[in-house]
ChimeraX commands (.cxc) that place a marker at each C-alpha (Angstrom):
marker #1 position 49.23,48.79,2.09 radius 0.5
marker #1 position 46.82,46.22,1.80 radius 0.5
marker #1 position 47.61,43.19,-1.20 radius 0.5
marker #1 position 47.77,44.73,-4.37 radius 0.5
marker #1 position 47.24,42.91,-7.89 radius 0.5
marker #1 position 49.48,43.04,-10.63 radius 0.5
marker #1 position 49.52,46.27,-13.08 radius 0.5
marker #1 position 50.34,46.68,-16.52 radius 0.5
marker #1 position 53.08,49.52,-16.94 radius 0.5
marker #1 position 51.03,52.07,-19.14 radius 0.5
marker #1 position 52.03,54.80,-21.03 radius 0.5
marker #1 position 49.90,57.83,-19.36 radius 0.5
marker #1 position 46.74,57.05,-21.92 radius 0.5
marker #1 position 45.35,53.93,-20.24 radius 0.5
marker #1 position 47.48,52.03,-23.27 radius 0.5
marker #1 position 49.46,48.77,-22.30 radius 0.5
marker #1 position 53.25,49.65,-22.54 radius 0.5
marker #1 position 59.04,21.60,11.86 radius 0.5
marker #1 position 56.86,20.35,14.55 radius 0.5
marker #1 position 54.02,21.46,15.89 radius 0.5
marker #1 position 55.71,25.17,16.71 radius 0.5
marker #1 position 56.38,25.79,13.11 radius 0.5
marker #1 position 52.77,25.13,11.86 radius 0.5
marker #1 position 53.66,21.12,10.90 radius 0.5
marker #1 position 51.39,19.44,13.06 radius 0.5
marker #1 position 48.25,17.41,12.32 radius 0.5
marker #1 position 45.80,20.08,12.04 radius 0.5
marker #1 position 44.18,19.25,15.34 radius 0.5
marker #1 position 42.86,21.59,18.08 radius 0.5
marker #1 position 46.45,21.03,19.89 radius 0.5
marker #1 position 48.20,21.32,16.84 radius 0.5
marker #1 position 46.79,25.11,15.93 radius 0.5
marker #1 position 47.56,26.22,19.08 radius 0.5
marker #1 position 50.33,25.22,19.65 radius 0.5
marker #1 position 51.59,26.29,16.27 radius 0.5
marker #1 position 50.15,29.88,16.73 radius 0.5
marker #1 position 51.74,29.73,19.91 radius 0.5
marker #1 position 55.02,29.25,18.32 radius 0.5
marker #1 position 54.68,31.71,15.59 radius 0.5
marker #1 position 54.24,34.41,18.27 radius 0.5
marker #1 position 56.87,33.06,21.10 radius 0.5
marker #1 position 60.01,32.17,18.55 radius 0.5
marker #1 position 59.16,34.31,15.35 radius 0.5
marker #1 position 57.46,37.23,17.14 radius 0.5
marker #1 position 54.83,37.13,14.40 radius 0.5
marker #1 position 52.05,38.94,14.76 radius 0.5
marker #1 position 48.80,36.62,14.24 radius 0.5
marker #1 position 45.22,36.23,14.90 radius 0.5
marker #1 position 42.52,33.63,14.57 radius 0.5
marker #1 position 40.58,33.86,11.26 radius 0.5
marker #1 position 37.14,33.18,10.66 radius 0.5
marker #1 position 36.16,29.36,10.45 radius 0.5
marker #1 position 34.52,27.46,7.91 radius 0.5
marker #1 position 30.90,27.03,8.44 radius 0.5
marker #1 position 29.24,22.67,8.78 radius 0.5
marker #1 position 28.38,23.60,4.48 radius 0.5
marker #1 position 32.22,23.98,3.39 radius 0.5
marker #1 position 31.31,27.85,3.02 radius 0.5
marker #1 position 32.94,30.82,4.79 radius 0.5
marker #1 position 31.86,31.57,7.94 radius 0.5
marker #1 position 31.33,35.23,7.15 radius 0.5
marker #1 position 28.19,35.03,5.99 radius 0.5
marker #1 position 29.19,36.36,2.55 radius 0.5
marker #1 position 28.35,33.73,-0.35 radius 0.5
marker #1 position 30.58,36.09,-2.58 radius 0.5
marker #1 position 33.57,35.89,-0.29 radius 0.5
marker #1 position 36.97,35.40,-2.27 radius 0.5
marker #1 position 38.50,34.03,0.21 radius 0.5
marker #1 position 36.71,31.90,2.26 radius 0.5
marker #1 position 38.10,30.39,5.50 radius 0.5
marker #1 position 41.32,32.12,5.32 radius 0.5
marker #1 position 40.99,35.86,6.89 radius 0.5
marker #1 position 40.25,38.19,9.58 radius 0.5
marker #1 position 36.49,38.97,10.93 radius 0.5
marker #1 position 36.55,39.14,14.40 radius 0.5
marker #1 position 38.88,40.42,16.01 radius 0.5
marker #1 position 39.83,42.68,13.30 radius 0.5
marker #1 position 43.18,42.61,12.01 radius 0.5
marker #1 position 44.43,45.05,14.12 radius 0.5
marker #1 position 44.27,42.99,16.76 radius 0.5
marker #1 position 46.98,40.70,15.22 radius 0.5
marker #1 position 49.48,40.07,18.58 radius 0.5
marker #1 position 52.66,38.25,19.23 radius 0.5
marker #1 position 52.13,37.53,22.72 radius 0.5
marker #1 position 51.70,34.08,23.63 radius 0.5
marker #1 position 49.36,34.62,26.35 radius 0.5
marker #1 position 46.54,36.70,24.31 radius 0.5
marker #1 position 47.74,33.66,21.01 radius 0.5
marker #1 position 46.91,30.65,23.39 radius 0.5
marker #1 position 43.96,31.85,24.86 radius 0.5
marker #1 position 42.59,32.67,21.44 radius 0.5
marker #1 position 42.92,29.31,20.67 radius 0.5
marker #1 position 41.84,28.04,23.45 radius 0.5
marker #1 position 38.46,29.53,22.93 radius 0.5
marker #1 position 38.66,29.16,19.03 radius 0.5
marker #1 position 40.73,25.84,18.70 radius 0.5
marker #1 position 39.79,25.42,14.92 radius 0.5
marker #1 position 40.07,28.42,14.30 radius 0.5
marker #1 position 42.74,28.99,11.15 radius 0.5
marker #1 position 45.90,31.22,11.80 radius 0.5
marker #1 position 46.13,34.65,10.37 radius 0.5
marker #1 position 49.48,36.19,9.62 radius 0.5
marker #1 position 49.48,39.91,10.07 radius 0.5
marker #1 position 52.09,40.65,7.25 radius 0.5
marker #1 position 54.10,43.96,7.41 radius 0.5
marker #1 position 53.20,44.47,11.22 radius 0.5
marker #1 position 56.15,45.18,13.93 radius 0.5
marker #1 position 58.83,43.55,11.50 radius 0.5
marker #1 position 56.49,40.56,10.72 radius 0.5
marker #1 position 56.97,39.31,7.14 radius 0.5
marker #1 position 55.74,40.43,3.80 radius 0.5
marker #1 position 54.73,38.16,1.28 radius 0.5
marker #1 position 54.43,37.56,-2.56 radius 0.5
marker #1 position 51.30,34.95,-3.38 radius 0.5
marker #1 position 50.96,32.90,-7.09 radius 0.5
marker #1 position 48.38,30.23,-7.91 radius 0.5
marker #1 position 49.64,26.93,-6.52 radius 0.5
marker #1 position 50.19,25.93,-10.23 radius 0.5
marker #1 position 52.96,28.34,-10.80 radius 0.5
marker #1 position 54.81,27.34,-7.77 radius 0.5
marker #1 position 56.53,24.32,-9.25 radius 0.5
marker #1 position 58.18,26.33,-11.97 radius 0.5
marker #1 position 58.91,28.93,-9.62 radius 0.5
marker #1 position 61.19,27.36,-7.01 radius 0.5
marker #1 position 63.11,25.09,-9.64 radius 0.5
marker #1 position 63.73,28.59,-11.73 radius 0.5
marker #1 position 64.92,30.46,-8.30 radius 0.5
marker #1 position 67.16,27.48,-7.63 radius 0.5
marker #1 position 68.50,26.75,-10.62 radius 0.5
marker #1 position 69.63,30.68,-10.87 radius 0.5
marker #1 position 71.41,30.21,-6.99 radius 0.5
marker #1 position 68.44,32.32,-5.32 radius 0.5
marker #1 position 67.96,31.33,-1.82 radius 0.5
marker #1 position 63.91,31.58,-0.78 radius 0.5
marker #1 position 62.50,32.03,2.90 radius 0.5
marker #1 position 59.65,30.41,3.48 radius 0.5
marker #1 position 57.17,28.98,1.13 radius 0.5
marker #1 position 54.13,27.87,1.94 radius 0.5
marker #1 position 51.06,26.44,-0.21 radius 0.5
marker #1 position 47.09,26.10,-0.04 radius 0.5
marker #1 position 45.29,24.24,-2.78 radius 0.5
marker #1 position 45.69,27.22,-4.34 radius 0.5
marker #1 position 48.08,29.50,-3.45 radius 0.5
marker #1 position 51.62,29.78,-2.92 radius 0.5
marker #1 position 53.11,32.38,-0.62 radius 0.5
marker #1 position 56.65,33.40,-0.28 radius 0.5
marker #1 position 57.80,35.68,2.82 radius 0.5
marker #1 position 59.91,38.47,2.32 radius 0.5
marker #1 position 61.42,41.12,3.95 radius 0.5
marker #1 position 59.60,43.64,5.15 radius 0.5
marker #1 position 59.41,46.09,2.08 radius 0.5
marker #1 position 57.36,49.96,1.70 radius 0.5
marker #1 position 55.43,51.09,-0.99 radius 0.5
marker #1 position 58.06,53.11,-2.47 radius 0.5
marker #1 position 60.48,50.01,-3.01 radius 0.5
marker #1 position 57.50,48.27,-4.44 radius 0.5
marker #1 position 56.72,51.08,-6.70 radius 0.5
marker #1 position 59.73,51.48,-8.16 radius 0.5
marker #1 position 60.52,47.49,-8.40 radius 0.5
marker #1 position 56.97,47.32,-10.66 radius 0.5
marker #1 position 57.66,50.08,-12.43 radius 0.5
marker #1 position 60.73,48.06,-13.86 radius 0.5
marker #1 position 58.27,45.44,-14.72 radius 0.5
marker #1 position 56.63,45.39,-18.57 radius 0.5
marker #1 position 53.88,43.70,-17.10 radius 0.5
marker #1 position 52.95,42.11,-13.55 radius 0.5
marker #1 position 49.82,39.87,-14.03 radius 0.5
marker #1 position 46.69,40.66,-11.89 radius 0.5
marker #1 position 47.47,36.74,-9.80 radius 0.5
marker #1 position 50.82,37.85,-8.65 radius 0.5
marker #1 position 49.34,39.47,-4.84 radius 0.5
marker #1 position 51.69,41.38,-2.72 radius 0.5
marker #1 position 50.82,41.40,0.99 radius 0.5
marker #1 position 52.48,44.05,2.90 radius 0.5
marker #1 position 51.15,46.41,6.11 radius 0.5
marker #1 position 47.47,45.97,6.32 radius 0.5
marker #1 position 47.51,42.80,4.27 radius 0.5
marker #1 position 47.76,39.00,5.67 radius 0.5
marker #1 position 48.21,35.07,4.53 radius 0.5
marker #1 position 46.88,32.12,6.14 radius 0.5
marker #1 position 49.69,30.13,8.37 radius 0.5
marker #1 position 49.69,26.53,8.40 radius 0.5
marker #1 position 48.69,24.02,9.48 radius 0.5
marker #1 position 45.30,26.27,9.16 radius 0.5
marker #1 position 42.14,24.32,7.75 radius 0.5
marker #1 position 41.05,26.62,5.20 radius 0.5
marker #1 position 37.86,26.54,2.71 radius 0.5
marker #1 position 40.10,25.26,0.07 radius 0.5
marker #1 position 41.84,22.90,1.89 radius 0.5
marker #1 position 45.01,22.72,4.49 radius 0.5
marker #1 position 47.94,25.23,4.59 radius 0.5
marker #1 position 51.27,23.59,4.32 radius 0.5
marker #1 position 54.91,24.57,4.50 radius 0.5
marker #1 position 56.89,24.20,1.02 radius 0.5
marker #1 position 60.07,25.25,2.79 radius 0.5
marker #1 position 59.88,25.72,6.94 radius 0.5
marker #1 position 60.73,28.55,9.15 radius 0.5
marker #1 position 64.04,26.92,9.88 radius 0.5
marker #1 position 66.41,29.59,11.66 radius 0.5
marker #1 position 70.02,30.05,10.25 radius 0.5
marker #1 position 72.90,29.80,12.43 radius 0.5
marker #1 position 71.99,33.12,14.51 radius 0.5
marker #1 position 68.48,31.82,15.34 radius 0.5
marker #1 position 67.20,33.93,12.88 radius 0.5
marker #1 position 64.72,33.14,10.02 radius 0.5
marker #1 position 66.30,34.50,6.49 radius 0.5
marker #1 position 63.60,36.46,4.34 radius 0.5
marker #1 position 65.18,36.95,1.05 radius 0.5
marker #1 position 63.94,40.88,-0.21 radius 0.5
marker #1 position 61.65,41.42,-2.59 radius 0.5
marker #1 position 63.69,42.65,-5.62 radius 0.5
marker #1 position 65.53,38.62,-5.45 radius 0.5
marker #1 position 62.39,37.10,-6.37 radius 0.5
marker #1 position 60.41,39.66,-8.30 radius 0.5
marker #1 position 61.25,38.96,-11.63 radius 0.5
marker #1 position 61.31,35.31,-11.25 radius 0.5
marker #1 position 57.61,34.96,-10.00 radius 0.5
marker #1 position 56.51,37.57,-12.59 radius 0.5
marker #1 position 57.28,34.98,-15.22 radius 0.5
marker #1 position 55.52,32.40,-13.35 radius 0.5
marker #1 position 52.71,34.30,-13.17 radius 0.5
marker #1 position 52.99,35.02,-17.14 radius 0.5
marker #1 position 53.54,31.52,-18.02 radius 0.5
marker #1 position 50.64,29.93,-15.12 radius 0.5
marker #1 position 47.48,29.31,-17.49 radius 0.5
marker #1 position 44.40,30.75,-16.12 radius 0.5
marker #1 position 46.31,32.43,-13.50 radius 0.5
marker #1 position 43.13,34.75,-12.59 radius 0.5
marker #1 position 42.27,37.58,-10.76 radius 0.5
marker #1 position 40.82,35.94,-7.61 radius 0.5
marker #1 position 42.47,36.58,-3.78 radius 0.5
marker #1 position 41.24,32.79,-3.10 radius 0.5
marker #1 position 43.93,31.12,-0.68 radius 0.5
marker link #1:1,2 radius 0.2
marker link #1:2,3 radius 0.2
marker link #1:3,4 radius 0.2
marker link #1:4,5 radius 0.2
marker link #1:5,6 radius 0.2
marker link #1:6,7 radius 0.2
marker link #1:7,8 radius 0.2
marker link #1:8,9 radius 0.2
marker link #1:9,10 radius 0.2
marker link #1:10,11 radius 0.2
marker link #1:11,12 radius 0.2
marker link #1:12,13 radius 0.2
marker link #1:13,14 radius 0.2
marker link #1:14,15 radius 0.2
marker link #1:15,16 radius 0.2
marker link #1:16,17 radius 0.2
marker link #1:18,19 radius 0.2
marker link #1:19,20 radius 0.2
marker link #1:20,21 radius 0.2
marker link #1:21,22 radius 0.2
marker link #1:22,23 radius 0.2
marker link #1:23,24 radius 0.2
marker link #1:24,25 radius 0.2
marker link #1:25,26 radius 0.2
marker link #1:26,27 radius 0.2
marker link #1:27,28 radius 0.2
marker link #1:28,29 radius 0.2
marker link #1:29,30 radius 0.2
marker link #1:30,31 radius 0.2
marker link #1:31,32 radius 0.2
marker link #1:32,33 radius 0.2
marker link #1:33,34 radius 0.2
marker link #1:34,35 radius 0.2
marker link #1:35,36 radius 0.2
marker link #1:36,37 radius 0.2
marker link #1:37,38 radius 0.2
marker link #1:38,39 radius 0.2
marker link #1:39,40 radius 0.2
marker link #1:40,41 radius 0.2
marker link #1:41,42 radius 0.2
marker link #1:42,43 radius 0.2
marker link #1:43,44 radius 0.2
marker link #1:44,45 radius 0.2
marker link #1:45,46 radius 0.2
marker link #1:46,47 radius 0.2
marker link #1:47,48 radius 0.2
marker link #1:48,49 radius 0.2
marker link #1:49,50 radius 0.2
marker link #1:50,51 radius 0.2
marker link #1:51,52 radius 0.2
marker link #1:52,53 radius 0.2
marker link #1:53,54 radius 0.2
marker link #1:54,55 radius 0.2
marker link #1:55,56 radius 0.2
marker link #1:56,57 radius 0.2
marker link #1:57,58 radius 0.2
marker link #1:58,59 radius 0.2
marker link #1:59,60 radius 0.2
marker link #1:60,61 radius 0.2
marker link #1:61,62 radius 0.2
marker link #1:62,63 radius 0.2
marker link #1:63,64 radius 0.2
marker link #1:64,65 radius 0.2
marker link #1:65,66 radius 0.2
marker link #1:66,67 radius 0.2
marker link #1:67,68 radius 0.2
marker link #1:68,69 radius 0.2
marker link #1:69,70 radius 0.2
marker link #1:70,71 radius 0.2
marker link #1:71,72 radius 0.2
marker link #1:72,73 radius 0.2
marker link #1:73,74 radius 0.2
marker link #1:74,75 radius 0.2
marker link #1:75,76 radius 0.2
marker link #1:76,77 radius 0.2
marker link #1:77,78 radius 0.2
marker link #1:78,79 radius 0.2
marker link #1:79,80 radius 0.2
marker link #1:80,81 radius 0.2
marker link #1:81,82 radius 0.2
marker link #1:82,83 radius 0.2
marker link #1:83,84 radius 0.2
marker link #1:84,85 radius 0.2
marker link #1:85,86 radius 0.2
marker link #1:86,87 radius 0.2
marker link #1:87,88 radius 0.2
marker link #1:88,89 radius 0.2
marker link #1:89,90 radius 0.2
marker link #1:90,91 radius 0.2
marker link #1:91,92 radius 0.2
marker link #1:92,93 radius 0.2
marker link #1:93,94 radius 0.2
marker link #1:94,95 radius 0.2
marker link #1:95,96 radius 0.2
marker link #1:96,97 radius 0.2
marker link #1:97,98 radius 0.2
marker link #1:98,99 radius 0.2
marker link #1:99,100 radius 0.2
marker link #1:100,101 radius 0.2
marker link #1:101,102 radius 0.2
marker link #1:102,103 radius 0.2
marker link #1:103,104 radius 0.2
marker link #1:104,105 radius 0.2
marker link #1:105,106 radius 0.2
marker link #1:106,107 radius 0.2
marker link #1:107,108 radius 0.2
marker link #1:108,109 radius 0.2
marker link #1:109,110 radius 0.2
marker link #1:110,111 radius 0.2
marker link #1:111,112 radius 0.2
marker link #1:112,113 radius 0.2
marker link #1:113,114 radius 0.2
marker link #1:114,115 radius 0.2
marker link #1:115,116 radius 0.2
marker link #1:116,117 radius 0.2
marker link #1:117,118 radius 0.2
marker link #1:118,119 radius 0.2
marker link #1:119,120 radius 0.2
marker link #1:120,121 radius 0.2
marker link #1:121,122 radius 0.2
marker link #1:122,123 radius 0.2
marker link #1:123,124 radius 0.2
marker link #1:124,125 radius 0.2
marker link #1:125,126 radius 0.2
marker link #1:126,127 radius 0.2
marker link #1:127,128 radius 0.2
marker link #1:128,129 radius 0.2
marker link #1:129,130 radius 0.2
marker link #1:130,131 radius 0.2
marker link #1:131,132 radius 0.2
marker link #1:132,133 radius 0.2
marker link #1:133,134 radius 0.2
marker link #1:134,135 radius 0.2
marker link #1:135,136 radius 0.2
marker link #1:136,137 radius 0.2
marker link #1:137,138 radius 0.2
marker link #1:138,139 radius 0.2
marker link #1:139,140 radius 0.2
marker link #1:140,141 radius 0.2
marker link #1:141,142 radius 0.2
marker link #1:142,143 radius 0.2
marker link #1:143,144 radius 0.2
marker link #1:144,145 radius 0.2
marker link #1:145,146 radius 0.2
marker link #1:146,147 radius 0.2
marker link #1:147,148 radius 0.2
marker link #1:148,149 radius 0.2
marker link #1:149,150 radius 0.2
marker link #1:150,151 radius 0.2
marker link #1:151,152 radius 0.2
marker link #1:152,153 radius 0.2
marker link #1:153,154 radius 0.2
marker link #1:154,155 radius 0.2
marker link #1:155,156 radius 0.2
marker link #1:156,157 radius 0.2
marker link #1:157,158 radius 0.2
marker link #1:158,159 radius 0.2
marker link #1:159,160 radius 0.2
marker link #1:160,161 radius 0.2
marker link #1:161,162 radius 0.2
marker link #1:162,163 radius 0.2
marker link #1:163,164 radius 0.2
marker link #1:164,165 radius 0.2
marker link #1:165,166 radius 0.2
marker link #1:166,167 radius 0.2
marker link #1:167,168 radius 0.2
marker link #1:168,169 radius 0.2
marker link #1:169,170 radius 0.2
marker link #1:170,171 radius 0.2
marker link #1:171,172 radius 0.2
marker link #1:172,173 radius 0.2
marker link #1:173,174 radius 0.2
marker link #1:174,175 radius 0.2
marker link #1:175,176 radius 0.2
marker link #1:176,177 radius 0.2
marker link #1:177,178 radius 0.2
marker link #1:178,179 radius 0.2
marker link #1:179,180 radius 0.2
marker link #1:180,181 radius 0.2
marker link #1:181,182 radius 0.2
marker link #1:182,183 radius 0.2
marker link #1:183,184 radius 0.2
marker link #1:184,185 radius 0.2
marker link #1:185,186 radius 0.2
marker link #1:186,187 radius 0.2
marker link #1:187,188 radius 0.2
marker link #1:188,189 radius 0.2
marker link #1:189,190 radius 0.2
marker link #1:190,191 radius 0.2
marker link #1:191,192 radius 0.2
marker link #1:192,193 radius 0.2
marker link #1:193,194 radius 0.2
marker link #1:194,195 radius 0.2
marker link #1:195,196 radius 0.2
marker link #1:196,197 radius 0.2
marker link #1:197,198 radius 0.2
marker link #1:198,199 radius 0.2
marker link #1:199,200 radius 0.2
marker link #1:200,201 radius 0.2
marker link #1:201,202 radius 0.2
marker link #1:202,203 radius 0.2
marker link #1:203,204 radius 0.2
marker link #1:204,205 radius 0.2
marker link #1:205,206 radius 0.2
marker link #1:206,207 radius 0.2
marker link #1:207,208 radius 0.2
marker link #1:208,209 radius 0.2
marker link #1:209,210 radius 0.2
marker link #1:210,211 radius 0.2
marker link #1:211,212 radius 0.2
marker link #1:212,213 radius 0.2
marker link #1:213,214 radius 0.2
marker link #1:214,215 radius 0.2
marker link #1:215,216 radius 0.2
marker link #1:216,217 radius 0.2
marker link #1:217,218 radius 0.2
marker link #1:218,219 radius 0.2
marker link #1:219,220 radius 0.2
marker link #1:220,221 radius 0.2
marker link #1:221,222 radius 0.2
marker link #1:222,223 radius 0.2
marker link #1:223,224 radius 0.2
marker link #1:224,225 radius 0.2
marker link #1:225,226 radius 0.2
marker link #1:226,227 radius 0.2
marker link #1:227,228 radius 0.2
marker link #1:228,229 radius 0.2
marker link #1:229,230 radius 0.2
marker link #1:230,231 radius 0.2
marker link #1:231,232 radius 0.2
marker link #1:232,233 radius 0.2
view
């Protein structure tokens, strides 16, 4: 399942019813690497280089319609996402600017739920202030991303089915999807952790499900002005 926007629930008639490792580094060649490299060696995380910006600001695609310049997949191709620090470093050693592509959904790597960066403010004080423990968060100049358990399309049905309405900027990115990792360079600006991938006591990183922060980022998403339609990380 590749991201999917928000839905209104209808009635049947179409009628509304830490260090360099963990992506904290300076954003140098070095510090990509190295970062990607830890992704794949600690996390197991499947990643891949993206495309680069080109010397005008613009996406590197080609594409002056792209939606999300800077921050996904061209070649390789997604599939080629890996977790093994050999084929990760020598990526980057070829590509060293090149900005780090999380594979979400992929041999147990992490889903994710995006926002606009405006509603992510609102969103972490709500989910604290009702005892929800997050994963990790992390932020572009204009999105917010928060991994999740790994989660299938029936769990996802059902959970937005519950919803009265899921705006079109809340993005879920599951198998076939991805996010940006930081410390990536993207069009928009740098990729930066809100809360690390700090492991708990059993060296494992906690990734809250779905369902515990659904209905708390659907109301961000409702109450975000201007929220919008666009993928743009």
């Amino acid at each position: 399942m590749r991201e999917i926007l928000g839905m209104r629930r209808t009635n049947g008639k179409g009628e509304s019813g830490g260090k360099d490792d963990n992506g904290s580094g300076h954003g140098d060649d070095r510090a990509l690497r190295d970062a990607a490299s830890g992704y794949a060696r600690r996390w197991g995380w499947p990643v891949l280089p993206g495309v680069e910006r080109g010397a005008d600001g613009r996406c590197g695609c080609g594409k002056a319609t792209c939606v999300v310049p800077g921050a996904h997949p061209l070649d390789p191709e997604l599939l080629a996402a890996s977790s093994d620090p050999r084929m990760v470093r020598w990526w980057w050693t070829v590509r060293p600017t090149a900005p780090i592509i999380l594979a979400t959904g992929t041999d147990g790597a992490p889903c994710a739920l995006s926002l606009p960066a405006a509603a992510a403010p609102w969103a972490q004080a709500e989910l604290a202030s009702r005892g929800v423990r997050t994963g990790p968060v992390l932020v572009t100049p204009t999105r917010a991303c928060w991994l999740v358990a790994p989660y299938d399309p029936a769990e996802l049905g059902e959970l937005l089915y519950a919803q009265d309405l899921v705006p079109g900027s809340l993005r879920f990115h599951s198998a076939g999807g991805y996010v940006p990792l930081p410390p990536s360079e993207l069009a928009a600006g740098r990729a930066a952790w809100l809360h690390g991938p700090w492991p708990g006591r059993d060296g494992r990183i906690r990734l809250p499900r779905t369902a515990a922060l659904l209905d708390v980022l659907v109301e961000a998403a409702i109450r975000t002005p201007g929220g919008g339609s666009r993928l743009a990380h």
